[in-house]
C-alpha positions in Angstrom: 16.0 -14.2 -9.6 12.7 -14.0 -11.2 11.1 -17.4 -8.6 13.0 -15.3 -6.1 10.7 -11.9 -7.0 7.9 -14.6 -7.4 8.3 -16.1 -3.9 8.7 -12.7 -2.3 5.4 -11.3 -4.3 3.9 -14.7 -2.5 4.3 -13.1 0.9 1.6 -10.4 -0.4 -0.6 -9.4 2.6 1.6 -11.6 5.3 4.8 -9.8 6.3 3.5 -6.2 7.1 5.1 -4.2 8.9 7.8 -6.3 7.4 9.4 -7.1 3.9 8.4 -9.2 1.4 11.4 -11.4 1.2 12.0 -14.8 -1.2 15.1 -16.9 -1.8 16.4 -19.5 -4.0 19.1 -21.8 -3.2 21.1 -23.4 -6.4 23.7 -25.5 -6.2 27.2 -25.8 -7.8 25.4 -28.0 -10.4 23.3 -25.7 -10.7 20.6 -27.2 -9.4 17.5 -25.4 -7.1 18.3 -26.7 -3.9 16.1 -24.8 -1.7 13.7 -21.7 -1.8 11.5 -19.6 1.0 9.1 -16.7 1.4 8.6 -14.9 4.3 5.6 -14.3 6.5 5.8 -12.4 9.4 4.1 -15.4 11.3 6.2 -17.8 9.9 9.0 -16.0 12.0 11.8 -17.9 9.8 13.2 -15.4 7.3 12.6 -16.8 3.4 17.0 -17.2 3.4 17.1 -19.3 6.2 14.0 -21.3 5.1 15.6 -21.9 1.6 19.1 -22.9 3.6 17.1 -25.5 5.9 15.4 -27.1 2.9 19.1 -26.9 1.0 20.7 -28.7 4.0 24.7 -29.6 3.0 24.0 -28.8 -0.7 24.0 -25.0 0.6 28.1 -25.1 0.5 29.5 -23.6 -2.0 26.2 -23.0 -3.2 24.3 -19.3 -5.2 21.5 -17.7 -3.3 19.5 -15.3 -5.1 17.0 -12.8 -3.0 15.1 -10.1 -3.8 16.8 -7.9 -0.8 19.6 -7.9 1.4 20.3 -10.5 4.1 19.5 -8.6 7.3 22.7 -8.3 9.7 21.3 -7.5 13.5 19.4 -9.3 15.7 15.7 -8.6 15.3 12.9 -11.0 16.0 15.4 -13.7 14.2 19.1 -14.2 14.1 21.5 -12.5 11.6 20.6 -14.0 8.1 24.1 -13.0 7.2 25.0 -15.5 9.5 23.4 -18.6 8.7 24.4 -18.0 5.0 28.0 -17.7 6.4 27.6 -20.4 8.2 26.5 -22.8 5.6 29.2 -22.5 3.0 27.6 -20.2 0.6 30.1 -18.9 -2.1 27.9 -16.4 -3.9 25.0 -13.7 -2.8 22.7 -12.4 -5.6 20.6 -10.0 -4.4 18.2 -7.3 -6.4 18.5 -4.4 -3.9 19.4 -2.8 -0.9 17.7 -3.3 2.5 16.5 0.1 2.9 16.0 -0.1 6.2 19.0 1.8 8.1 19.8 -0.9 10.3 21.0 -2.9 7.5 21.0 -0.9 4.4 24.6 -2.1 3.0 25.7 -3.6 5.7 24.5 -6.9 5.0 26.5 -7.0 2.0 29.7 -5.5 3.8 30.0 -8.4 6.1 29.0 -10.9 3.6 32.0 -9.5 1.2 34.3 -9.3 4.2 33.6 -13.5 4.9 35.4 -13.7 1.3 31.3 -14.3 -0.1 30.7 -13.0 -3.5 28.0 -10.2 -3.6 26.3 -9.1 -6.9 23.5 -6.5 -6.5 21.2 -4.5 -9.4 19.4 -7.6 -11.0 15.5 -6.6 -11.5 16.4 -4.1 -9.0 13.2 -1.4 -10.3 10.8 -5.1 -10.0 12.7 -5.7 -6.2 11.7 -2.1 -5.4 8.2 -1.8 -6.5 7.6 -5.3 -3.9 8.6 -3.7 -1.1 8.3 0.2 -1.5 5.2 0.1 0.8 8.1 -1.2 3.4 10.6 0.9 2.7 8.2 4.2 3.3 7.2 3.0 6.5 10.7 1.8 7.3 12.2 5.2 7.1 9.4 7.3 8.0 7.4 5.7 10.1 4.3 6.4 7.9 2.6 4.2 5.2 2.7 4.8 1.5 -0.1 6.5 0.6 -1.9 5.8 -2.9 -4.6 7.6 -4.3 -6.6 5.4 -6.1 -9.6 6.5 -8.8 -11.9 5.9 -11.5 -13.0 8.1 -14.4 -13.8 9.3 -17.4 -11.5 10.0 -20.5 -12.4 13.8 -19.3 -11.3 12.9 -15.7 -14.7 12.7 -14.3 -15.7 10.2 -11.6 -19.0 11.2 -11.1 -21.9 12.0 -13.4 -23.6 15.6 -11.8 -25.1 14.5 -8.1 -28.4 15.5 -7.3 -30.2 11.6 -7.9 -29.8 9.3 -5.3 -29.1 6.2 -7.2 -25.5 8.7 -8.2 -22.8 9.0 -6.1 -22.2 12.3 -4.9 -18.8 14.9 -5.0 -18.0 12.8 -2.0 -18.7 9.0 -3.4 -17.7 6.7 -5.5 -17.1 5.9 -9.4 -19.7 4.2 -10.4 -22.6 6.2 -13.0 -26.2 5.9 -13.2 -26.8 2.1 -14.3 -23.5 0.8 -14.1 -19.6 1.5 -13.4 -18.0 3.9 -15.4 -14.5 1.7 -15.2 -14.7 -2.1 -16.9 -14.9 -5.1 -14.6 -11.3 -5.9 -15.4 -10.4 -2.7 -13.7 -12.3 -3.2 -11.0 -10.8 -6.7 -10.4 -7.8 -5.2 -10.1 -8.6 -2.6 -7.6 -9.2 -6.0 -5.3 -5.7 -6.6 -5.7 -4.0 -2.5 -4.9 -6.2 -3.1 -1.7 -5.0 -6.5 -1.4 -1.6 -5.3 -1.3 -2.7 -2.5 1.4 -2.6 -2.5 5.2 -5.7 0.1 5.0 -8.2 1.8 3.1 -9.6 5.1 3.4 -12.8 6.8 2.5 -14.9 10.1 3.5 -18.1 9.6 4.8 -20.1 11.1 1.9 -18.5 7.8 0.6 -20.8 5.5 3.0 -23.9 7.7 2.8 -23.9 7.7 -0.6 -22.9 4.5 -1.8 -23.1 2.1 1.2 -19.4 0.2 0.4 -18.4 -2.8 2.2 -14.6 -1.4 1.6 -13.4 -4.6 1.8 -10.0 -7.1 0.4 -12.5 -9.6 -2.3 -9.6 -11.1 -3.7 -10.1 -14.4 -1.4 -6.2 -14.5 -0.4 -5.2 -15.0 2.7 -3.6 -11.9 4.3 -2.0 -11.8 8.1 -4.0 -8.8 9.1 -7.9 -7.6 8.1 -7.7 -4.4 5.7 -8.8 -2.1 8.2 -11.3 0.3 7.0 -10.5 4.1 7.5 -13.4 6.7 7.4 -13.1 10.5 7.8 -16.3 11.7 9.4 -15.6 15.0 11.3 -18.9 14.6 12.8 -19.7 11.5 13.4 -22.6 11.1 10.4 -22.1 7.5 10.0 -24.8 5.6 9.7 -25.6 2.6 12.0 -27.7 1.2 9.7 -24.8 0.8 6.9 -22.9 -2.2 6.2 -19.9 -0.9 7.3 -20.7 -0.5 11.0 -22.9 -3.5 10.9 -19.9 -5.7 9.6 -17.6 -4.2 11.9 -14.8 -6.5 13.6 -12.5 -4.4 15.2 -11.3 -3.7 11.6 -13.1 0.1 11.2 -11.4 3.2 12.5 -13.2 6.8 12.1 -11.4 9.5 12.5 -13.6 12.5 13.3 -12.9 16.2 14.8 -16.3 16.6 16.7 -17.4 13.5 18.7 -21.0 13.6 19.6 -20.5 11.4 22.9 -23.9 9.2 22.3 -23.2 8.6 18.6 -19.8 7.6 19.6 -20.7 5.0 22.3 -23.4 3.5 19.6 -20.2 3.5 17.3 -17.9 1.9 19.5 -20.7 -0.2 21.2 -20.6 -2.1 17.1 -16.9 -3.0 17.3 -15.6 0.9 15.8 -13.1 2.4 17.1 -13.4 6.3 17.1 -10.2 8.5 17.4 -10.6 12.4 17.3 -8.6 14.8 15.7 -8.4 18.3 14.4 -9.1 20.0 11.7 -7.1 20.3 9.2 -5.7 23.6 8.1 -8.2 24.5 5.1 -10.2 22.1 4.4 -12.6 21.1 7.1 -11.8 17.4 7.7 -10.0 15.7 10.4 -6.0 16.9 9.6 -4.8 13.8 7.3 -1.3 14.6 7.9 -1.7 13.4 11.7 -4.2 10.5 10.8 -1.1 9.5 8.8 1.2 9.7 11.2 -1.5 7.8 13.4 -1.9 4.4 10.8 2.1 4.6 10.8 1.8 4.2 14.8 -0.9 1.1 14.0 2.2 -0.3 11.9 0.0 0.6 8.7 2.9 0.6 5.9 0.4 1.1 3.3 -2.6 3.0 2.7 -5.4 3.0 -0.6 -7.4 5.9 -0.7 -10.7 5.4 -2.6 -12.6 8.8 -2.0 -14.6 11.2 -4.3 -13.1 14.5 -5.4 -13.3 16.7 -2.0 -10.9 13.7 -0.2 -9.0 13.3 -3.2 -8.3 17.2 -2.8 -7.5 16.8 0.9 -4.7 14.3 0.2 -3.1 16.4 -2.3 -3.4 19.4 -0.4 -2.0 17.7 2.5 0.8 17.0 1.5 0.4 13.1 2.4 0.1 11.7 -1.4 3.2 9.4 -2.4 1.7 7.9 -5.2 -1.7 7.6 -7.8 -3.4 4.5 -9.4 -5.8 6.3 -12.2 -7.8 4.2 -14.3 -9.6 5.6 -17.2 -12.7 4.2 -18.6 -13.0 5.1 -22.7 -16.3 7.2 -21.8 -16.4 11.2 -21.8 -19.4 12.8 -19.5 -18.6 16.3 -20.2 -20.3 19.0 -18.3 -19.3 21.6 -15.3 -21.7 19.6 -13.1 -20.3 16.2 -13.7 -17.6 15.6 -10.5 -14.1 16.0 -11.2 -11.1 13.5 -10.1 -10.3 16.4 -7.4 -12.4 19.3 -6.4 -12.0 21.9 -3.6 -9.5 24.9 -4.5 -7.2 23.0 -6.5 -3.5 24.5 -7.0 -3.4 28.1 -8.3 -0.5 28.2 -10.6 1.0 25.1 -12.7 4.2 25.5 -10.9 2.7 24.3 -7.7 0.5 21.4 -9.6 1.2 18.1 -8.3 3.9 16.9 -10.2 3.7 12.8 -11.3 6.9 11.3 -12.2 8.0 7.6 -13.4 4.4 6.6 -15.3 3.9 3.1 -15.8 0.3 2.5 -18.2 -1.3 -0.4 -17.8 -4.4 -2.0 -19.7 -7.5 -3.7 -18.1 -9.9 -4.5 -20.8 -11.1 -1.6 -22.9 -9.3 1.1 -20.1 -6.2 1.7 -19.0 -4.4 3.0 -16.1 -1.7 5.3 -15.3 0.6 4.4 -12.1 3.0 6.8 -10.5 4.6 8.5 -8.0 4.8 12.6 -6.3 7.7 11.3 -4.7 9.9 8.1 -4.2 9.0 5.8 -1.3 13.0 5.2 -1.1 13.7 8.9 0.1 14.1 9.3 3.5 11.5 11.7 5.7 13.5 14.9 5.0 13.0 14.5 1.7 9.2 15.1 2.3 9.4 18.1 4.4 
């Protein structure tokens, strides 16, 4: 089960909008007879690649997958099928398919073919591959992570006012260097690795001038497309963003100047416009997300300073946070906090973080958790 999680971890940035799937086949002498990983290119679902490469040493043979054979006809076959079909005597799979066209019933014909089912093994490993999928899968919007650097006192900003700082609206990096460690920052490559999109405000690109791009040198099926929320088109041409534009930036704005918006989308950006949101005076995030879940987006990194950071929360549109915390304390009412804006009024209504993971990168360490789980369907969100 473990080169099964291992195989499905390998289809990292090429199955979206679809699962990340491995198998292993072993044989009654318990031997590995076959294994696969899905890509969403490679068409072939990782259980039927692991059965081809099996051949006749699939009968009466184990297959162990991190998620349930899928029973309808999609862009393949039935898997449930084909492992029918070639004489396989046990199914050890991690988890449910979440998705409600399968979701059990994978396992339910399986059983009813006289095929032993076992379910559970590394299931909270299983879930965390694919909870990006199961999000989208059942709500037809991506899993949104909220994604920051800062201070032991939650600062990610020393006080703006210097250009060489970033501003309320930028990024975490201080005056002569990053606050977070270069460990850290590695691993931020790989949370937008794992993302379909990335999302910043525009303070973010006048202040700090990001490329906002995947550096981790993997292949991946789709480009990370770049998200910016610029109600009024303040974008500047000259910044590396628009100038390395390849039909892989997207700004969402609320007032469309119509010159700056043909120079925009004369550079290869597309420009969509949308409201306000309620409050906050930024395009409404809860229908941009509802728009990167119509551009099959299944998961989405925010990286912006403290007034988008707010938004989200206040949104509503936040499933989950990746903090890290650099062993550094600014201090000081002008220094810029994780999340500005209002902020919640009482603690009751404080955004509530449940089932913390920490993780250490160099000298910092991260906290990893969710406002609610990607496995619930929409109604649990409203």
């Amino acid at each position: 089960m473990r080169q099964a999680l291992d195989l499905a971890r390998r289809g990292t940035g090429l199955t979206s909008p679809g699962a990340r799937v491995g198998a292993v086949v072993v044989d009654s002498s318990g031997n590995i007879a076959g294994t696969g990983s899905y890509t969403f290119d490679g068409i072939k679902h990782a259980e039927i690649l692991a059965l081809d490469q099996a051949g006749s040493r699939a009968n009466g043979s184990t297959i162990y997958l991190n998620l349930e054979p899928h029973c309808h006809q999609g862009r393949t076959p039935p898997c449930t099928d084909a492992i029918i079909a070639a004489g396989i005597k046990r199914v050890v799979a991690a988890m449910a398919d979440p998705n409600p066209k399968v979701a059990g019933k994978g396992f339910a014909q399986l059983r009813a073919a006289g095929i032993t089912v076992e379910t559970g093994l590394f299931e909270t490993e299983a879930r965390r591959i694919n909870e990006a999928f199961a999000r989208y899968i059942l709500t037809g919007l991506p899993l949104v992570t909220v994604k920051s650097g800062m201070t032991l006192d939650g600062k990610i900003a020393p006080p703006p006012g210097d250009s060489l700082n970033p501003s309320a609206l930028g990024a975490t990096s201080a005056t002569g260097g990053w606050i977070t460690s270069v460990e850290a920052r590695a691993h931020v490559q790989e949370l937008r690795h794992e993302s379909d999109a990335i999302m910043v405000g525009v303070g973010t690109i006048i202040a700090d001038d990001p490329l906002l791009t995947d550096r981790t040198g993997l292949p991946r099926r789709r480009p990370l497309l770049r998200v910016v929320l610029d109600s009024r088109l303040r974008c500047p041409l000259e910044s590396r963003l628009v100038k390395t534009a390849k039909d892989d930036v997207l700004i969402f704005c609320s007032f469309a100047e119509e010159n700056k918006r043909r120079m925009l989308e004369e550079r290869g950006i597309r420009v969509e416009q949308v409201p306000l949101g309620s409050s906050n005076g930024r395009p409404d995030l809860t229908r941009i997300a509802v728009r990167l879940g119509e551009l099959e987006i299944t998961g989405l990194l925010i990286e912006g300073g403290a007034l988008v950071n707010w938004a989200a929360l206040a949104a509503g549109i936040v499933d989950k946070v990746f903090l890290y915390y650099a062993p550094k304390i600014l201090a000081g009412a002008g220094s810029v906090p994780f999340a500005g804006g209002e902020g919640f009024r009482r603690l009751s209504e404080a955004a509530q973080v449940k089932n913390i993971v920490l993780h250490r990168f160099g000298e910092d360490f991260a906290v990893e958790g969710y406002l609610r789980d990607p496995y619930a369907p929409l109604e649990a969100h409203i």
